[in-house]
C-alpha positions in Angstrom: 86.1 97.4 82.8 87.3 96.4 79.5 86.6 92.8 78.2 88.8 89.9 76.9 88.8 87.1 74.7 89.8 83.7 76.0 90.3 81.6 72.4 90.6 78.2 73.1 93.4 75.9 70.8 93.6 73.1 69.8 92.9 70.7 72.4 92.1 67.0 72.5 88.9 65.2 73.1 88.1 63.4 76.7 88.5 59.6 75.8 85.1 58.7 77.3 81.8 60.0 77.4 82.2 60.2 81.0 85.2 61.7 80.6 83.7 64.7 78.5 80.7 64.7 81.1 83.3 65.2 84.1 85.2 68.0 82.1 82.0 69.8 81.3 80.9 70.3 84.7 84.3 71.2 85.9 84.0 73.7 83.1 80.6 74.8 84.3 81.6 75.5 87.8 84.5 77.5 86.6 82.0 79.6 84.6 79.6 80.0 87.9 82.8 80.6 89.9 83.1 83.6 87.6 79.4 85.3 88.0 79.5 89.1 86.6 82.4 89.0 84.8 81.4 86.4 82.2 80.0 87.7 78.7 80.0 85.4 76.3 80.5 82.2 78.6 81.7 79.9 75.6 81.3 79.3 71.7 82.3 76.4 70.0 84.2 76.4 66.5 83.7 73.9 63.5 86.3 73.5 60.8 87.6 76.0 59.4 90.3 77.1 56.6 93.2 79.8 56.6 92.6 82.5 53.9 95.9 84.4 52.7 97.2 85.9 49.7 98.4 83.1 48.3 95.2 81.2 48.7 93.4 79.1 50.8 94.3 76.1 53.4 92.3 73.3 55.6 93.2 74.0 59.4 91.1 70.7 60.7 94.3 68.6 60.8 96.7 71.2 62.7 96.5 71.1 66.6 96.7 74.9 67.0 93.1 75.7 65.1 91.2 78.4 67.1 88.3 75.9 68.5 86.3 78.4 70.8 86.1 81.1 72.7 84.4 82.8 75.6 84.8 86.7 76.9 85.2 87.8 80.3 85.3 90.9 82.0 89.1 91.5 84.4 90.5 95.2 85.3 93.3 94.0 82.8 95.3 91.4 80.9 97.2 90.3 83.8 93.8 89.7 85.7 92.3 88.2 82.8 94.7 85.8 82.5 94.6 84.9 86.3 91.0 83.7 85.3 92.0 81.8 82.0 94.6 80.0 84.2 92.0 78.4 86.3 89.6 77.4 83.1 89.7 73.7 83.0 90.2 73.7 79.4 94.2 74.0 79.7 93.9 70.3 80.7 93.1 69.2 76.9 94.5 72.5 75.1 95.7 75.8 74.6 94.3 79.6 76.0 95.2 82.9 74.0 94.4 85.7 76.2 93.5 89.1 74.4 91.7 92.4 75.2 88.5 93.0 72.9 89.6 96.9 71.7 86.5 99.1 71.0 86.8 101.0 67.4 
């Protein structure tokens, strides 16, 4: 079963620390709703900058920076994406869906 990268984008912070502490265990039970097929279940990204031949950029102002990721295991993209649709972070943000090719 191949695996896939759920990148999280952008995304706003919850308003309270209640707020944040409500979102984090709704994200937590979609993670243990998930069992097996979870393999990296989440990694948060600081700043970062955009590298390309003409130089180099800040990203920590733009709304569509990369801020995280987890990995999953689903049969394929369509089923992967079934399970990214339920992750609660599409109420603050973005999901990019993408399968992890081997080399």
């Amino acid at each position: 079963m191949p695996n896939f990268i759920i990148a999280y984008i952008g995304g706003k912070q919850p308003e309270t620390p209640e707020a944040g502490a409500a979102h984090m265990e709704k994200w937590k039970g979609w993670l243990g709703n998930l069992g097996d097929a979870v393999v990296n279940p989440g990694t948060p990204l600081g700043p970062s900058k955009i590298v390309g031949a003409n130089g180099v950029s800040d990203n920590s102002g733009s709304g569509s920076r990369l801020t995280g990721f987890s990995i999953v295991k689903a049969d394929d993209l369509d089923a992967a994406v079934e399970i990214a649709k339920a992750c609660p972070f599409i109420e603050m943000g973005n999901l990019e869906v993408a399968e992890v090719k081997q080399m």
